[in-house]
C-alpha positions in Angstrom: 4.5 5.8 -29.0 3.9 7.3 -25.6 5.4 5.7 -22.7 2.5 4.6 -20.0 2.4 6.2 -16.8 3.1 5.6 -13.5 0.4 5.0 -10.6 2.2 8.0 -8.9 3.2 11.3 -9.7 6.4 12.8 -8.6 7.0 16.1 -8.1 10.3 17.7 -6.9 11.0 21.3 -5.5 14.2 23.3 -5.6 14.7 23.7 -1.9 16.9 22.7 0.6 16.4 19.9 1.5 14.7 19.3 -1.6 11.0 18.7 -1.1 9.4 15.9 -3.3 5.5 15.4 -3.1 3.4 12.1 -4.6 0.4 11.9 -6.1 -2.0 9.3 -7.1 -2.3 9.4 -11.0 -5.9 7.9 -12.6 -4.3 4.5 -13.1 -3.1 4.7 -9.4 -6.4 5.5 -8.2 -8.1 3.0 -9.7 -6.4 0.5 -7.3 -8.2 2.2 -4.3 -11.0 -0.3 -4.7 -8.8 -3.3 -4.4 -6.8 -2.2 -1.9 -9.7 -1.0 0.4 -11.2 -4.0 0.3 -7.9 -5.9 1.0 -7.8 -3.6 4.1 -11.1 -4.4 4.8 -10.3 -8.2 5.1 -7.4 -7.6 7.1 -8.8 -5.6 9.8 -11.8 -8.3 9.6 -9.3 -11.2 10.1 -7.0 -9.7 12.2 -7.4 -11.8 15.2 -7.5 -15.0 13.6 -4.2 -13.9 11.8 -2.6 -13.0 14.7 -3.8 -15.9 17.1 -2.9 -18.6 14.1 0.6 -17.3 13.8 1.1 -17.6 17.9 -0.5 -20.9 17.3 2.6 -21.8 14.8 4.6 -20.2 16.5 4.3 -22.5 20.1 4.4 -25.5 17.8 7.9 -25.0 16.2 9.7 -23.4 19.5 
């Protein structure tokens, strides 16, 4: 049985220093979807994040 892969490739050059490069692999890039739309929401939301955690914040200090 073949071991799954990984959502990144790895890829490491004989140099000095020794160079290593990533790559998305298929199952990595099918997380772009989810992950766009989670930065999506946070740039959205951002302010109320921010202003709700300075709101916490002056209540416990």
């Amino acid at each position: 049985m073949e071991r799954p892969r990984h959502p990144r490739d790895r890829q490491a050059a004989p140099t000095v220093p020794v160079t290593v490069s990533y790559e998305l692999t298929d199952l990595g890039l099918s997380l772009h979807h989810i992950t766009r739309g989670l930065t999506n929401w946070a740039q959205t939301h951002m302010a109320e994040v921010l202003a709700n955690r300075e709101n916490d914040d002056s209540r416990t200090s």
